[in-house]
TISE-344174 format. One record per residue: residue number from 1; residue in three letters; x, y, z of N, C-alpha, C, O in turn. Coordinates in steps of 0.02 Angstrom, whole numbers. Example, Ala and Ser with C-alpha at 12.3 -4.5 7.8 and 13.67 -1.06 7.14 Angstrom:
# TISE-344174
{1, ALA, {660, -284, 390}, {615, -225, 390}, {660, -165, 390}, {712, -166, 423}}
{2, SER, {642, -112, 354}, {684, -53, 357}, {645, 2, 394}, {670, 57, 402}}
# end
This chain:
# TISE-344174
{1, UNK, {-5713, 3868, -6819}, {-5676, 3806, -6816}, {-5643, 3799, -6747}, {-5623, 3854, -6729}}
{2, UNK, {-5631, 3752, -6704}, {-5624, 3739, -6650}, {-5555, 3725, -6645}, {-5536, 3715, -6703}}
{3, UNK, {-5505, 3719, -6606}, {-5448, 3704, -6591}, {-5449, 3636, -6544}, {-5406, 3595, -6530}}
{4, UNK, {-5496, 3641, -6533}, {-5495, 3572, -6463}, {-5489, 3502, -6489}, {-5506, 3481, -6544}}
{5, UNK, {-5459, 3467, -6438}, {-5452, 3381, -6480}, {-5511, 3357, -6444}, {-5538, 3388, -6397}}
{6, UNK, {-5531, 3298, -6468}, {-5607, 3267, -6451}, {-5551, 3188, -6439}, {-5518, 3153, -6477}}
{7, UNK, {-5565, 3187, -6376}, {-5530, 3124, -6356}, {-5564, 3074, -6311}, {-5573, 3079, -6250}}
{8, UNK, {-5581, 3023, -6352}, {-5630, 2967, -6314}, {-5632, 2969, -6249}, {-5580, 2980, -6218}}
{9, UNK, {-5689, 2960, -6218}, {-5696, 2958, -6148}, {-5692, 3012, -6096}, {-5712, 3000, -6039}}
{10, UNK, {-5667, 3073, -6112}, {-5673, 3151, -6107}, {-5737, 3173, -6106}, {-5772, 3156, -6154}}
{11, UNK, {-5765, 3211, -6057}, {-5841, 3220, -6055}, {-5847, 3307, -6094}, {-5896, 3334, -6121}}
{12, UNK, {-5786, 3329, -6086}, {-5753, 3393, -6108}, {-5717, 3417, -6161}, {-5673, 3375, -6168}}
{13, UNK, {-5710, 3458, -6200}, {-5670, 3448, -6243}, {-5609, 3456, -6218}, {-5607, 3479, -6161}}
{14, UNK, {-5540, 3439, -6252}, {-5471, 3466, -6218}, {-5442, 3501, -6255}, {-5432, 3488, -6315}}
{15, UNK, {-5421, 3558, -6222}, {-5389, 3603, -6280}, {-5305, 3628, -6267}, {-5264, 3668, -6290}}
{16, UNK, {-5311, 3569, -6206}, {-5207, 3576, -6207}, {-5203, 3519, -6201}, {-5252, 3482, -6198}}
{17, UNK, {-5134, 3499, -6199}, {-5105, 3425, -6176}, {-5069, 3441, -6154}, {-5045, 3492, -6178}}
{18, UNK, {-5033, 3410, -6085}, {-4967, 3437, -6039}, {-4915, 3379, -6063}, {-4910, 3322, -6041}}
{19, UNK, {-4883, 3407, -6110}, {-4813, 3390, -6134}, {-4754, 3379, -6083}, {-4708, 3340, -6095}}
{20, UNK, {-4759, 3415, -6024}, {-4703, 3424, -5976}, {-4684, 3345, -5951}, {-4726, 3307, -5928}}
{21, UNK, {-4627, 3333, -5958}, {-4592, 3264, -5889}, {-4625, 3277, -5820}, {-4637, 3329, -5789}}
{22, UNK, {-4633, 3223, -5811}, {-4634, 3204, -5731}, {-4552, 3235, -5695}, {-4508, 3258, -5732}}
{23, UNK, {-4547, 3233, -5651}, {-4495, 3266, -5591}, {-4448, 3203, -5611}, {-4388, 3214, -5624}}
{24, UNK, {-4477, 3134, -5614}, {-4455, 3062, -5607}, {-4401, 3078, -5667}, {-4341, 3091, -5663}}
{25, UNK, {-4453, 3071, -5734}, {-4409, 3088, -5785}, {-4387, 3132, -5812}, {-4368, 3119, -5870}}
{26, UNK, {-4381, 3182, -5796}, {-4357, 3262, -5797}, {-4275, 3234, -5743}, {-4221, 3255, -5763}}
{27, UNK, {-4276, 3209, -5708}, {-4203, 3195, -5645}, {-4167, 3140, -5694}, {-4106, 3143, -5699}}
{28, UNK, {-4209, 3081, -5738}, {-4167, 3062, -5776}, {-4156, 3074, -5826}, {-4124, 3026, -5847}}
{29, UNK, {-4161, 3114, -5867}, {-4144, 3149, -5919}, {-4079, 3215, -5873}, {-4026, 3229, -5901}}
{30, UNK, {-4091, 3234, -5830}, {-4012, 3260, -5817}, {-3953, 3241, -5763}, {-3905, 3274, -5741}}
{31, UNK, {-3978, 3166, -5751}, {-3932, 3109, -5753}, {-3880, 3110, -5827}, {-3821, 3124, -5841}}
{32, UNK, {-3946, 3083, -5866}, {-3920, 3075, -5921}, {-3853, 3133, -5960}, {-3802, 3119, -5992}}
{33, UNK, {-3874, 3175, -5946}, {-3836, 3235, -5965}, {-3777, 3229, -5925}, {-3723, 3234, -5955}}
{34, UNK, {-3775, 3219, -5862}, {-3722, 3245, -5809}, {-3680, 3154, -5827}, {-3641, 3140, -5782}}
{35, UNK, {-3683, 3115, -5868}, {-3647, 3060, -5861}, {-3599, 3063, -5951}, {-3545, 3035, -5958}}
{36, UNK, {-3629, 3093, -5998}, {-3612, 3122, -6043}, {-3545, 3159, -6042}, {-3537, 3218, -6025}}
{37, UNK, {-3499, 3118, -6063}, {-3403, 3166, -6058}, {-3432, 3205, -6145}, {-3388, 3227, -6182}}
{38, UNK, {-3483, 3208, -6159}, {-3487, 3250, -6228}, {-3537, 3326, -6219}, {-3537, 3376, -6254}}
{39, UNK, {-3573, 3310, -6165}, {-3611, 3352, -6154}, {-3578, 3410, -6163}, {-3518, 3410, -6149}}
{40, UNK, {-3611, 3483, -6193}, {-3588, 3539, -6174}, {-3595, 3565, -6112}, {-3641, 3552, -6074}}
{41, UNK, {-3537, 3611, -6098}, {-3517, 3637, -6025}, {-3578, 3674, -6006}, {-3586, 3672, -5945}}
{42, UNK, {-3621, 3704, -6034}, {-3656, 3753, -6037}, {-3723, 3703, -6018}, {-3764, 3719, -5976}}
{43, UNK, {-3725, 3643, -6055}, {-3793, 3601, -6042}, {-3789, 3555, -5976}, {-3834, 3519, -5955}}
{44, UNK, {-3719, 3566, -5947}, {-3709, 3510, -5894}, {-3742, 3583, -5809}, {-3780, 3579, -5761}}
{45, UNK, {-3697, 3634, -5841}, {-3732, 3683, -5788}, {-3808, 3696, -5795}, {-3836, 3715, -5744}}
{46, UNK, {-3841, 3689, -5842}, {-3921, 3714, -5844}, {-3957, 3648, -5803}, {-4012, 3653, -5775}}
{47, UNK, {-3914, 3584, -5806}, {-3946, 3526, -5783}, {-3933, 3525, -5700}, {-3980, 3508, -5665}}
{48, UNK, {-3874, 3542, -5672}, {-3846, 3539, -5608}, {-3896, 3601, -5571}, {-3910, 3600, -5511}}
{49, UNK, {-3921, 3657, -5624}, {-3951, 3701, -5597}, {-4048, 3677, -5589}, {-4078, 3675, -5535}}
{50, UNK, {-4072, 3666, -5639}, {-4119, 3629, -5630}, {-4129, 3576, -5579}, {-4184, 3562, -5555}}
{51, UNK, {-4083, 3551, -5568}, {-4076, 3488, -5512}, {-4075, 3521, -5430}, {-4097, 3492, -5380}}
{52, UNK, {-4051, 3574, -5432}, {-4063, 3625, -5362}, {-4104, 3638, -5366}, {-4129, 3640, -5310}}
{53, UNK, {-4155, 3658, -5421}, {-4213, 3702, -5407}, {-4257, 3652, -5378}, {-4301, 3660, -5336}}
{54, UNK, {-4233, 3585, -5414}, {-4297, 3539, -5401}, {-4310, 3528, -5323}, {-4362, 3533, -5291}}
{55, UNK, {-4245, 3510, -5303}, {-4222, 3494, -5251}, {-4246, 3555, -5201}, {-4288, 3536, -5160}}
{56, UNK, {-4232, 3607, -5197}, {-4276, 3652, -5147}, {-4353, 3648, -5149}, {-4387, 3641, -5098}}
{57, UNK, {-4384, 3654, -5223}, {-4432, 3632, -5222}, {-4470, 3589, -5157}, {-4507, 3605, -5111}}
{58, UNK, {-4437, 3523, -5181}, {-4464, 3479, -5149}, {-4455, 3502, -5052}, {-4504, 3513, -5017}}
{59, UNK, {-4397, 3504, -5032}, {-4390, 3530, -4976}, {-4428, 3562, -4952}, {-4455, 3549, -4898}}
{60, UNK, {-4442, 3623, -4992}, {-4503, 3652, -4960}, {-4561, 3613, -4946}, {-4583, 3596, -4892}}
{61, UNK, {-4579, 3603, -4997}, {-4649, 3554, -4972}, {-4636, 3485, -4956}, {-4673, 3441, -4977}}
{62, UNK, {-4575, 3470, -4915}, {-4588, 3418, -4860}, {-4594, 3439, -4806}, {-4623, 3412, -4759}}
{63, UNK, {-4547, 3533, -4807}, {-4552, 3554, -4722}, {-4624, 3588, -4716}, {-4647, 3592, -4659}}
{64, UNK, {-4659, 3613, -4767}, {-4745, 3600, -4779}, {-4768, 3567, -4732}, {-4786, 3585, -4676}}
{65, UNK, {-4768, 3498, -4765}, {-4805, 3453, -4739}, {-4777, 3434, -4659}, {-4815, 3405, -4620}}
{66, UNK, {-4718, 3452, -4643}, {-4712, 3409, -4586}, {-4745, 3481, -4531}, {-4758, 3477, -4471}}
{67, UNK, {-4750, 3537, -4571}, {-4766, 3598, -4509}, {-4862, 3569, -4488}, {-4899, 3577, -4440}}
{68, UNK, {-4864, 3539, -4550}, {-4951, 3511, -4540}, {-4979, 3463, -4494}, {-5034, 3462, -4468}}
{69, UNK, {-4921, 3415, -4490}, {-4927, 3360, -4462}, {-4927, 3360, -4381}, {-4934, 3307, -4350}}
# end
């Protein structure tokens, strides 16, 4: 028995789906959090921390690209 989904127009079968947010909506969802006076203390730091990571992230691969250019 197969695990894979058979999804129209797929020449392949697929046997994951990427559940993950975009960066876009992953930053507003901890907007969302960081505007919240209910949020827990604990969920406002995992979001402020995620938001650095992203943020170097990206840095790096702009100073990437500009070493290319």
């Amino acid at each position: 028995m197969s695990n894979a989904i058979k999804l129209k127009g797929f020449k392949e079968e697929v046997t994951s789906v990427n559940l993950c947010p975009s960066w876009e909506t992953a930053a507003e969802i901890f907007m969302m959090v960081l505007q919240n006076p209910k949020a827990p203390r604990q969920t406002v730091i995992d979001a402020e921390t995620e938001i650095r990571r992203m943020a170097k992230i990206a840095a790096q691969a702009v100073a990437e690209q500009e070493k290319r250019s």
